[in-house]
KOLMIBA-461485 format. One line per field, with one value per residue (C-alpha): residue in one letter; x, y, z; residue number from 1. Coordinates in steps of 0.5 Angstrom, whole numbers. Each point is the difference from the previous one (the first is absolute). Example, Ala and Ser with C-alpha at 12.3 -4.5 7.8 and 13.67 -1.06 7.14 Angstrom:
<sites>
r	[A, S]
xx	[25, 2]
yy	[-9, 7]
zz	[16, -2]
k	[1, 2]
</sites>
This chain:
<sites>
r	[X, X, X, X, X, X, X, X, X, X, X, X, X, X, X, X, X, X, X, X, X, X, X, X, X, X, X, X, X, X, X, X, X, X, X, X, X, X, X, X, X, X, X, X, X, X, X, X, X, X, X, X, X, X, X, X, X, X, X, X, X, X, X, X, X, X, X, X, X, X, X, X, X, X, X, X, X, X, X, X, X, X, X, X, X, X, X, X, X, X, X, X, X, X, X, X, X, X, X, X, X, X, X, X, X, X, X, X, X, X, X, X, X, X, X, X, X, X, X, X, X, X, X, X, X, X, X, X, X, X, X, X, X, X, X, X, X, X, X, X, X, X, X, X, X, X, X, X, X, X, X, X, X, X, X, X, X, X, X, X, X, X, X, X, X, X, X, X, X, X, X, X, X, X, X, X, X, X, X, X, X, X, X, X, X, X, X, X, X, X, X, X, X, X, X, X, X, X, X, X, X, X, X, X, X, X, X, X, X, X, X, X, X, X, X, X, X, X, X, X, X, X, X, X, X, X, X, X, X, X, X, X, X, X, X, X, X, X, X, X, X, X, X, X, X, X, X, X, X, X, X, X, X, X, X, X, X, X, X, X, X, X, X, X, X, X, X, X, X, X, X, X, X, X, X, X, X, X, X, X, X, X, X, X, X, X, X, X, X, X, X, X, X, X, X, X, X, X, X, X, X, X, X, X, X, X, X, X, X, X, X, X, X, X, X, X, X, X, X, X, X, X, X, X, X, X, X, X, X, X, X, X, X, X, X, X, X, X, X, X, X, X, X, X, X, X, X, X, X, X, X, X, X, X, X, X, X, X, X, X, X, X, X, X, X, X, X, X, X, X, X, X, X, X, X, X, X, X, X, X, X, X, X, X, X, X, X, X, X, X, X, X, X, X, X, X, X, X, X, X, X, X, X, X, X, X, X, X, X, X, X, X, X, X, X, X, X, X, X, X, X, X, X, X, X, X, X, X, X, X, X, X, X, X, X, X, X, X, X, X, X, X, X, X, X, X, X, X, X, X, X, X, X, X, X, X, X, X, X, X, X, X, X, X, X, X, X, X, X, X, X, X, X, X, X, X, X, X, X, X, X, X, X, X, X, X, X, X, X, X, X, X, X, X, X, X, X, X, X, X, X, X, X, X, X, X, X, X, X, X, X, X, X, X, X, X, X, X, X, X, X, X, X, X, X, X, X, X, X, X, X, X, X, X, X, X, X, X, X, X, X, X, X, X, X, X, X, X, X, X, X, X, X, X, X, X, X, X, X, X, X, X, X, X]
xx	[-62, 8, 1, -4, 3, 6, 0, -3, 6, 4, -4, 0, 8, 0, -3, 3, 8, -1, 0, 3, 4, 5, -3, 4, 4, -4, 6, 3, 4, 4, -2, 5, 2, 3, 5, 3, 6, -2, -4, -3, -5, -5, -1, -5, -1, 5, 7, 6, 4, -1, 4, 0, 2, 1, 2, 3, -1, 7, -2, 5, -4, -1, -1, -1, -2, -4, -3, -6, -3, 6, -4, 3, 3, 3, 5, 1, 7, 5, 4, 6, -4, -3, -6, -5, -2, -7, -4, -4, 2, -4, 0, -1, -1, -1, -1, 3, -5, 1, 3, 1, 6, -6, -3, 8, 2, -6, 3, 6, -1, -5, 5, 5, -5, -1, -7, -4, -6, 1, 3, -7, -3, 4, -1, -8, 1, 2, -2, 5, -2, -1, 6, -1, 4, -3, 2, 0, 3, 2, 3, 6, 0, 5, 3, -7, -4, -7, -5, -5, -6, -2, -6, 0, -7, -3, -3, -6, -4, -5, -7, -3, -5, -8, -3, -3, -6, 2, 1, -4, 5, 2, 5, -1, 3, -2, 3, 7, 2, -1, -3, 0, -2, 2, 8, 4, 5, 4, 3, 5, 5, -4, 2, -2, 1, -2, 6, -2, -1, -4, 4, 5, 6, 1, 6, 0, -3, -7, -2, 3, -2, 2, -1, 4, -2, -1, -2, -3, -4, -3, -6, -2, -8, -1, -3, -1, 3, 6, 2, 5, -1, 6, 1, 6, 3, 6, 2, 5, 3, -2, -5, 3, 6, 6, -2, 3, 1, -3, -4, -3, -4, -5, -3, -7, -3, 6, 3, 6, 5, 3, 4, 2, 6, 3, 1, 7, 0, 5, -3, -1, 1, -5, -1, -3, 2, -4, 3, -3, 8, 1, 4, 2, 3, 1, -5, 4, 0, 4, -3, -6, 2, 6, 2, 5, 4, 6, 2, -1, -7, -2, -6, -2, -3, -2, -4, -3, -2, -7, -2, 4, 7, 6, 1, 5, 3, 3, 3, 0, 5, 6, 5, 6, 3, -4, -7, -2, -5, 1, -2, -3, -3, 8, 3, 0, 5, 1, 0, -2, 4, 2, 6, -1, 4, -2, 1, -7, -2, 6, -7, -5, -5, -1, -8, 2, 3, 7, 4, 5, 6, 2, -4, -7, -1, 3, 1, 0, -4, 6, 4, 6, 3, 6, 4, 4, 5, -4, -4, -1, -2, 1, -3, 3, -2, 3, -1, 5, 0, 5, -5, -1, -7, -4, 1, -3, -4, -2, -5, -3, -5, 6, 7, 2, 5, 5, 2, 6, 0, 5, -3, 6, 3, -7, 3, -5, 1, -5, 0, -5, -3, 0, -4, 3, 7, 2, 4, 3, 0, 2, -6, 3, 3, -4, 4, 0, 6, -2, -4, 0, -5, -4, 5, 6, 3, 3, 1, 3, 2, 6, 7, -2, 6, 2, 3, 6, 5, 6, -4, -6, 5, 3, 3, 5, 2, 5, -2, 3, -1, 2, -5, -6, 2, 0, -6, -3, 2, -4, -6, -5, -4, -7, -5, -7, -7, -2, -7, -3, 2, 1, 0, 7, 7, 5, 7, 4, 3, -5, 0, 1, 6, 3, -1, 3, 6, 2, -5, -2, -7, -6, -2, 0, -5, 2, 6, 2, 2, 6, 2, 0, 3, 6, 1, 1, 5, 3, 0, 3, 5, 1, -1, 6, 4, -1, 2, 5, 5, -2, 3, 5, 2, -1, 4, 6, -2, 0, 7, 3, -3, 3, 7, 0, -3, 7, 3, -1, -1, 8, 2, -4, 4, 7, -1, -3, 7, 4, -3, 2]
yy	[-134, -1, 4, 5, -1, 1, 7, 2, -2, 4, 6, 0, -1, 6, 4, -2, 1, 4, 7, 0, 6, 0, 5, 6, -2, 3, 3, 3, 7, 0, 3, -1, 4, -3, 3, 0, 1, -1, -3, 3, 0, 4, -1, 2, 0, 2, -3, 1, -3, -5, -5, -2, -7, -2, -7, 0, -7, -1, -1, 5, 4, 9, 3, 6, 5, 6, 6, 1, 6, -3, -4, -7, -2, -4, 1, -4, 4, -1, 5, -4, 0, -7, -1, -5, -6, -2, -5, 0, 4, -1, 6, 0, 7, -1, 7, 1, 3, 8, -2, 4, 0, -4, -5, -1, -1, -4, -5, -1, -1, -5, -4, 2, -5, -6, 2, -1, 1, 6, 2, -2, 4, 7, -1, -1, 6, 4, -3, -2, -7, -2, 1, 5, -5, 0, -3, 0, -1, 4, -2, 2, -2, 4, 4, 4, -2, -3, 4, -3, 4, -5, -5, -7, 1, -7, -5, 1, -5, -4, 2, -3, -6, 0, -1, -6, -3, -3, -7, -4, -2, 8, 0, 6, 7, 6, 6, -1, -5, -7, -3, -8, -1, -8, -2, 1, -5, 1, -5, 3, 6, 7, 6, 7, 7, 5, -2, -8, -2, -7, -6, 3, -3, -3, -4, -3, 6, -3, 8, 6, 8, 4, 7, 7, -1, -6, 0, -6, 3, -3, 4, -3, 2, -3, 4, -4, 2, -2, -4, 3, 4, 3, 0, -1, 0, -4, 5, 0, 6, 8, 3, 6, 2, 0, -5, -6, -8, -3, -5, 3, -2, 4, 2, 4, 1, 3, 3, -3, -4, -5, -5, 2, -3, 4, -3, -3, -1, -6, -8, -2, 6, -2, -8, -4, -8, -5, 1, 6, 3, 7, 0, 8, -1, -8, -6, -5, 4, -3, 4, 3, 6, -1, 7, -2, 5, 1, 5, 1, -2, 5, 3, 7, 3, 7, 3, 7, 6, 1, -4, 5, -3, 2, -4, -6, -4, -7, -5, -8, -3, -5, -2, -3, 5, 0, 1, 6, 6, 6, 6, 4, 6, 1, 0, -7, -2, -6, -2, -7, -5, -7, -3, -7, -5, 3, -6, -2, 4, 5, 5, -5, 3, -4, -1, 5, 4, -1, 1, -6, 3, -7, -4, -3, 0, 7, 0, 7, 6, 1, -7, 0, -7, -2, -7, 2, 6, 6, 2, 7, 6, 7, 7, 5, 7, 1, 9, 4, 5, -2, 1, -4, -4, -5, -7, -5, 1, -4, 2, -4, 2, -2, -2, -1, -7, -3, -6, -4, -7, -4, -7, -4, 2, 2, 7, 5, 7, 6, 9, 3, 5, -1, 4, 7, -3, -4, -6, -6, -6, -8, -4, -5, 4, 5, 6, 5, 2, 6, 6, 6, 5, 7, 3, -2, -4, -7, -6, -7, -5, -2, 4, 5, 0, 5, -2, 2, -4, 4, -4, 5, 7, 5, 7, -2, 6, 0, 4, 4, -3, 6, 4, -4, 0, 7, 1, -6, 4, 7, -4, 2, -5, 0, -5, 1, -4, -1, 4, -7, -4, 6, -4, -4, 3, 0, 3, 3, 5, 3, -2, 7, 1, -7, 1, 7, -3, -6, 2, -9, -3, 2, 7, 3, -3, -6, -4, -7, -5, -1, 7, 1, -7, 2, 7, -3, -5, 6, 4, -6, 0, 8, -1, -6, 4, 5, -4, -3, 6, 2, -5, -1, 7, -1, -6, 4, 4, -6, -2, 7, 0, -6, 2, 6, -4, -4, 5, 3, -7, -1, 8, -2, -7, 4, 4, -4, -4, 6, 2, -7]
zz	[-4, 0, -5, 4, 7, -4, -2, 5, 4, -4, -1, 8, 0, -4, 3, 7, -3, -6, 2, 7, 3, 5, 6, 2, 6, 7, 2, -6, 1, -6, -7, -6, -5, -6, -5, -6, 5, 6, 5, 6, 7, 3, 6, 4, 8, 5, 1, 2, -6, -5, -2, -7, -4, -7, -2, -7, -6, 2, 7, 3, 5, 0, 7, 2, 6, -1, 5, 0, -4, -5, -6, -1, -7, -4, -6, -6, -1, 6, 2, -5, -6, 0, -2, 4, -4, -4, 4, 6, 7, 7, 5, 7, 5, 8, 3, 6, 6, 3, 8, 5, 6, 4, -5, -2, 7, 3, -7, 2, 8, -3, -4, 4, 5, -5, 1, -6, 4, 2, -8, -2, 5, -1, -8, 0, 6, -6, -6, -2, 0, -8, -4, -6, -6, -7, -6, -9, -5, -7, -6, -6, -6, -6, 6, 2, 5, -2, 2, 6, -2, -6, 1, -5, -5, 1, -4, -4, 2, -6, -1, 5, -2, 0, 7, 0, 4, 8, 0, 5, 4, 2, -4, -6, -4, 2, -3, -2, 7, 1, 7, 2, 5, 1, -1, -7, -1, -6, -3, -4, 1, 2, -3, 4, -3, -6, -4, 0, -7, -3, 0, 5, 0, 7, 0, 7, 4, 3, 2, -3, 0, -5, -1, 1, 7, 4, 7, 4, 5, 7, 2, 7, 1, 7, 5, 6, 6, 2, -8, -4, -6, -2, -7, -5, -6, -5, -5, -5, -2, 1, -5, -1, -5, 4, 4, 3, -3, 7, 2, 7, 5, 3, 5, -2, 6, 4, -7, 2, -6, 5, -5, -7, -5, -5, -7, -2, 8, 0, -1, 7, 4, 5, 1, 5, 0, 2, 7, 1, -1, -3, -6, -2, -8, 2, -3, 6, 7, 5, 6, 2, -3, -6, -4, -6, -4, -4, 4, 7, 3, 4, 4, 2, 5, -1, 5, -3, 4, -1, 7, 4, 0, -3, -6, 1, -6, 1, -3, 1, -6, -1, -6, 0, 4, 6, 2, 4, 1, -3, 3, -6, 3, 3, -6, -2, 6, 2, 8, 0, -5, 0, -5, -3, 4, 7, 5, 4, 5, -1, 3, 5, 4, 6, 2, 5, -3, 1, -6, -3, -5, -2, 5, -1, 8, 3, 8, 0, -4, -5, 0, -5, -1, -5, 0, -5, 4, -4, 5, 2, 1, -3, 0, -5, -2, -5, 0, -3, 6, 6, 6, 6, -1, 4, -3, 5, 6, 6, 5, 5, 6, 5, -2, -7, 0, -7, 1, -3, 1, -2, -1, -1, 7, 3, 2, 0, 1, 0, 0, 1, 5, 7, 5, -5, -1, -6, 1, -2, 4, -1, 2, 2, 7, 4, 0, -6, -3, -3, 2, -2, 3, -3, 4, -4, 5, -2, 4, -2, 4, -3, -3, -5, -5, -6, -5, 0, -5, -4, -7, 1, 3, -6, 0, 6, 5, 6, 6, 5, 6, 5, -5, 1, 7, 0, -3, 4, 7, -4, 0, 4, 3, 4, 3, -4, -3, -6, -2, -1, 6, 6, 5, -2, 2, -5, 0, -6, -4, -6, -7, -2, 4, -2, -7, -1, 4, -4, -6, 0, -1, -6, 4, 7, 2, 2, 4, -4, 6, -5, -1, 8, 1, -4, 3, 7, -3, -2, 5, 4, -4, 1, 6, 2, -5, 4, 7, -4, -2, 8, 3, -4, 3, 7, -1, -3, 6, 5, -3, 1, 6, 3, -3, 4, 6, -1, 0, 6, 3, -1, 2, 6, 1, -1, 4, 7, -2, 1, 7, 2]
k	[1, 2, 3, 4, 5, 6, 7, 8, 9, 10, 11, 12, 13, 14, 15, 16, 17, 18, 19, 20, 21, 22, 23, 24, 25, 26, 27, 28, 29, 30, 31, 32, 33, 34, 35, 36, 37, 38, 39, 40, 41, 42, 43, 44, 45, 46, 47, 48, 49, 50, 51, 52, 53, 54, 55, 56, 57, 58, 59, 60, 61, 62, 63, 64, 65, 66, 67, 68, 69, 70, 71, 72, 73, 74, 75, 76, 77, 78, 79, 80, 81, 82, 83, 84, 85, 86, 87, 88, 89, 90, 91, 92, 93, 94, 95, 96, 97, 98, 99, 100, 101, 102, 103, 104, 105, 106, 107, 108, 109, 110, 111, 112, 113, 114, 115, 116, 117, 118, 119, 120, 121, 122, 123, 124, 125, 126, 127, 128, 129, 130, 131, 132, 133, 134, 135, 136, 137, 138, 139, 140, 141, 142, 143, 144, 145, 146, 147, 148, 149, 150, 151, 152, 153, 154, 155, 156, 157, 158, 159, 160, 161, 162, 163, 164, 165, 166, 167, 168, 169, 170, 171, 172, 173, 174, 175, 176, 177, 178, 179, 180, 181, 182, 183, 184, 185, 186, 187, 188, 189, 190, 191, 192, 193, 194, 195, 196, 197, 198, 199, 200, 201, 202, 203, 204, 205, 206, 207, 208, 209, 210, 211, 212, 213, 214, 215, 216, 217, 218, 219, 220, 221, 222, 223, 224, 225, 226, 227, 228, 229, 230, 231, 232, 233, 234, 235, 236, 237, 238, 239, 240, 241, 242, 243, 244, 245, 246, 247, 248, 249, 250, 251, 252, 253, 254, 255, 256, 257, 258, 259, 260, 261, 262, 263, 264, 265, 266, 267, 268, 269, 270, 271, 272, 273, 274, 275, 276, 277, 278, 279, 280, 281, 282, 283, 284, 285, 286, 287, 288, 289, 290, 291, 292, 293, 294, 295, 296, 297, 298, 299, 300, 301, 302, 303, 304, 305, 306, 307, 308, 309, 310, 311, 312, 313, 314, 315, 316, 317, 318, 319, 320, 321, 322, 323, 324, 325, 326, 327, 328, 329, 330, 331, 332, 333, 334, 335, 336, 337, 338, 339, 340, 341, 342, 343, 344, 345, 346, 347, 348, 349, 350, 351, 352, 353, 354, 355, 356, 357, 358, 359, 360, 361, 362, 363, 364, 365, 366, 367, 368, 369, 370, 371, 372, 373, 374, 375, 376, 377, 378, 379, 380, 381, 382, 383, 384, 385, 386, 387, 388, 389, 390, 391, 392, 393, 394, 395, 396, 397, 398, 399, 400, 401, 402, 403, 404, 405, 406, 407, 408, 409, 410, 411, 412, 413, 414, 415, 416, 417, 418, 419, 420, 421, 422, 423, 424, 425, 426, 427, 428, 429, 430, 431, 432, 433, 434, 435, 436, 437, 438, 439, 440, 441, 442, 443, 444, 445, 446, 447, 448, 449, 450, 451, 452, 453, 454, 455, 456, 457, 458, 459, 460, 461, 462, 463, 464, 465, 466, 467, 468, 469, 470, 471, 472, 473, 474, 475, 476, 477, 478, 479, 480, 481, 482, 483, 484, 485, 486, 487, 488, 489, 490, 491, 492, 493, 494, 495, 496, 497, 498, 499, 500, 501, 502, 503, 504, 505, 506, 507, 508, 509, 510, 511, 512, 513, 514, 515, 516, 517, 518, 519, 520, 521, 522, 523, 524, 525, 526, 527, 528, 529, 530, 531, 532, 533, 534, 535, 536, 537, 538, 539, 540, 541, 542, 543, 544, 545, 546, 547, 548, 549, 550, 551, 552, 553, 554, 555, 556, 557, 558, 559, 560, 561, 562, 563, 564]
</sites>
């Protein structure tokens, strides 16, 4: 009777895992086409474009983005000659939806949001809600692909054996299948498939399967409600020619392969240790997730287009130059990256929200702390067009304040705006020093002086005093307002007219305090050179004067002596 239960289970193996065939994928769209050449997809369906992958034996990877209407393919012969090499080759197409200006703006709004809810929602809406990705692979061997429309003949099966009567116990032969209806234990190794031979040898294998085709196959029958009933599938290997070395789970029922390792696939590419920690290409994780490699440990994130979404592609890696992520889609730039020996906390964000450049407490939202004398800030652009450009801006719902303080002295002093005029006031008093209004008009509550040292002057000239005198009394001069300020009264002669007169300062529009300073120094100079060379006269004058007024004196003199 053991002997019995025995082929029965094994004839009830054969068929459950002999003959299985993966389903067709429920959402397949692609066919394709294999060459001698040349590999190609029919797609079926509306999109918008799709976007094919080819990941070659050596591990690099080929991508490609076709329009629709445009039949995607692949070339074994390169634009530069080389040609692809034997082995096998995985391929992948997402097909992006057709969207139009309001499905597309409806998104972005959405993202722009951060509200997935409402992503969901506006996908479903428009039917966008299951991406449309399939995959396969294909084989090259000799330089040609191999084609994919070849299926393996099976084994042939030995003459069955006599049917023979039904044992008491239920247990019997009918037909060609064995049915036990008690428990088979088998003391020994079980060997299930067309291509099993007598005295089988089994090494240490407890059960194997071996034929061209071997699949293990879970097939749920429950029917009441609320049990699960999904089936799956253990698959090794596809059926077809061209196929993929694989092992595969797979989900039967939903047509959908959720887990597959390709052959040659590196010794403990996924290792889970007794802690639960996740070893990638590691037998000795020391985190939960732990990814080892001989040349920059890396993580993608790729975000296909076939749910709506621009497609975005990113990096997370690290090496010994730094670790960074890289911006793919942009042309593989690198906008975040930290260099190995980087001080702790040269980034901290604060739990709220404060950000510490040095420091792990920040006090402010950026909070800059060195304690070696290097701190500081600098903004560069570094454009070759001279042209003026905003580099930083403060703005405030009220006025904006730097402040610089000392804290060695305790001093502080601050600018900012006040009440529409900038400033520059020392906090420790309660006057402002400095105020500038819209206006242009400038108040300090000390002395303004110019520097005016021989050591920063060149390109010395004399003057002629009695010229720029000259100049000075031809020189119109009017009471009037500034545009900006009407109310004020003010008194001078015009820069215009200055600047054709003494031709001083950078244009005709303005009048230097220290151009129009030196020119009163000047004409008071004139002007007592002036006086000068007059008084002289009028005391050469005087002097003759008072001679002649002697003279008549003593005329007078002699003759009032004479009428005496």
């Amino acid at each position: 009777m053991k002997n019995l239960h025995a082929k029965s289970l094994v004839l009830a193996l054969v068929l459950l895992f002999g003959s299985a065939v993966v389903p067709a994928q429920a959402d397949d769209f692609a066919s394709s086409a294999v060459g001698s050449n040349r590999v190609t997809w029919d797609i079926a369906g509306n999109y918008d474009r799709a976007v094919l992958t080819v990941s070659r034996p050596d591990g690099t990877v080929f991508r490609k983005e076709f329009k629709a209407g445009v039949t995607p393919a692949f070339d074994l012969t390169d634009a530069a000659g080389n040609v692809a090499a034997d082995g096998a080759y995985t391929w992948q197409i997402v097909l992006a939806p057709r969207l139009d200006a309001r499905q597309k703006d409806a998104l972005a709004a959405a993202r722009r949001t951060n509200d997935p809810a409402a992503e969901t929602r506006i996908l479903a809406a428009n039917g966008l809600g299951k991406p449309r990705v399939q995959s396969g692979s294909f084989a090259v061997a000799g330089g040609s692909t191999v084609p994919n429309d070849l299926q393996e003949t099976a084994g042939t099966r030995a003459p069955a054996a006599p049917a023979a009567p039904r044992s008491p116990e239920g247990g019997g032969v009918i037909g060609n299948d064995v049915v036990t209806a008690d428990d088979a234990i088998i003391q020994g190794s079980l060997c299930v498939g067309l291509d099993c031979v007598n005295n089988e040898s089994f090494g240490f294998d407890t059960i194997r399967l071996k034929e061209n085709n071997t699949r293990i196959k879970f097939d749920d029958t429950s029917v009441g409600t609320g049990f699960p009933a999904n089936d799956w599938q253990i698959t090794a290997n596809d059926s077809a020619s061209g196929g993929s070395s694989k092992f595969s789970i797979e989900d039967i029922t939903g047509a959908k392969v959720p887990f597959t390792v390709t052959a040659g696939a590196a010794t403990n590419s996924i290792f889970v240790d007794s802690t639960g920690r996740l070893g990638l290409r590691t037998a000795t994780p020391v985190l939960d997730v732990h990814i080892n490699t001989s040349n920059t440990p890396a993580m993608r994130l790729e975000q296909n287009n076939s749910g709506g979404f621009t497609a975005q592609t990113w990096d997370v890696a690290g090496n010994e130059a730094n670790f960074f992520v890289r911006d793919v889609t942009g042309g593989s730039r690198l906008p975040f990256r930290i260099r190995p020996g980087a001080p702790t906390s040269s980034v901290d964000i604060s739990a709220d929200g404060d950000v510490g450049i040095g420091t792990a407490s920040p006090s402010n939202s950026l909070h800059v702390l060195r304690s070696d004398g290097t701190a500081k800030i600098l903004v560069q652009e570094s454009n070759g067009t001279t042209v003026a450009r905003e580099l930083i801006k403060m703005q405030n719902n009220g006025d904006p304040f730097l402040i610089f303080n000392n804290s060695n002295t305790a001093s502080t002093w601050s600018n900012g705006l006040q009440g529409g005029s900038f400033v520059i006031l020392d906090q420790a008093d309660v006057q402002t020093e400095f105020i500038l209004t819209g206006a242009g008009n400038l108040t300090v509550s000390g002395t303004v002086t110019p520097m005016s040292s021989r050591e920063v002057k060149q390109a010395f000239d004399g003057v002629d005093n009695n010229t720029v005198l000259g100049r000075v009394l031809a020189m119109p001069i009017t009471t009037w307002a500034y545009k900006a300020d009407p109310s004020v009264r003010h008194m001078g002669p015009m820069a215009e007219d200055f600047f054709s007169a003494f031709n001083l300062g950078a244009d005709n529009k303005g009048i230097s305090v220290t151009d129009s300073a030196g020119v009163a120094f000047a004409a008071i100079q004139g002007l007592y050179h002036e006086v000068e060379q007059k008084n002289a006269a009028l005391t050469a004058r005087n002097a003759e004067l008072e001679g002649r007024l002697a003279t008549l004196e003593k005329m007078v003199q002699e003759l009032a002596a004479k009428k005496n």
